[in-house]
Phi, psi and omega in degrees: 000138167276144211288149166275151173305130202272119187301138174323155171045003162281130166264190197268121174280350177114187173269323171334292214267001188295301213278344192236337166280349148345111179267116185282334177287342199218344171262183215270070199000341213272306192311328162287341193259347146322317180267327159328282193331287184328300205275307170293340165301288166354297179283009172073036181275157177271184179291317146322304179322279175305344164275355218267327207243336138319310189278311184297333181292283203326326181291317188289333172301320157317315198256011202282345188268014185227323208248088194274161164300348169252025171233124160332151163294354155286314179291328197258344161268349173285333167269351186257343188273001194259334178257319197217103162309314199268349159271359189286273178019272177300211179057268193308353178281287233294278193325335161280334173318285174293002159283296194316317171317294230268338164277338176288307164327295175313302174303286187338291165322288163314315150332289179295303192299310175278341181295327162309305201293301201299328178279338190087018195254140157226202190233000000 
């Protein structure tokens, strides 16, 4: 992506301020996803991080045009597998994966945390 131009008496902001300067009307799925990149590198996300929170935007984008206040998350993946079956696909692959990440985290976390308590340790 090309870097964009930097306003006069300003110093360089960054992938951030890139990221907000960006006209969405007119660049490129690739320039946005450039500037994405650009910005989470930036915030120090790790790589993991950025697939785990990358795959959670996509179940919710997915499911965000279906999943009205009077529908269940089942009803709304019963609608989303009804306009597009192969991203419903992916969706039910992506989304236990990522609990199970987030639920392993959690354990994990707990873990430690007695293991510590039990060691006399604290964080």
């Amino acid at each position: 992506m090309a870097a964009l131009p930097r306003r006069q008496g300003h110093p360089d902001n960054g992938p951030r301020r890139e990221l907000l300067r960006l006209d969405l009307a007119t660049c490129t799925p690739a320039e946005i996803a450039d500037a994405l990149h650009a910005v989470l590198e930036r915030a120090g996300v790790s790589a993991e991080e950025r697939v785990q929170l990358l795959a959670g935007a996509l179940v919710v984008e997915a499911l965000r045009p279906y999943w009205l206040p009077d529908r269940t998350p089942e009803e709304a993946h019963d609608a989303l597998c009804l306009h597009d079956p192969d991203l419903a696909q992916v969706i039910e692959v992506i989304a236990p994966m990522l609990l199970g990440r987030a639920e392993l985290r959690e354990e994990t976390a707990d873990v430690l945390a007695s293991i510590e308590a039990l060691l006399g340790l604290s964080r």
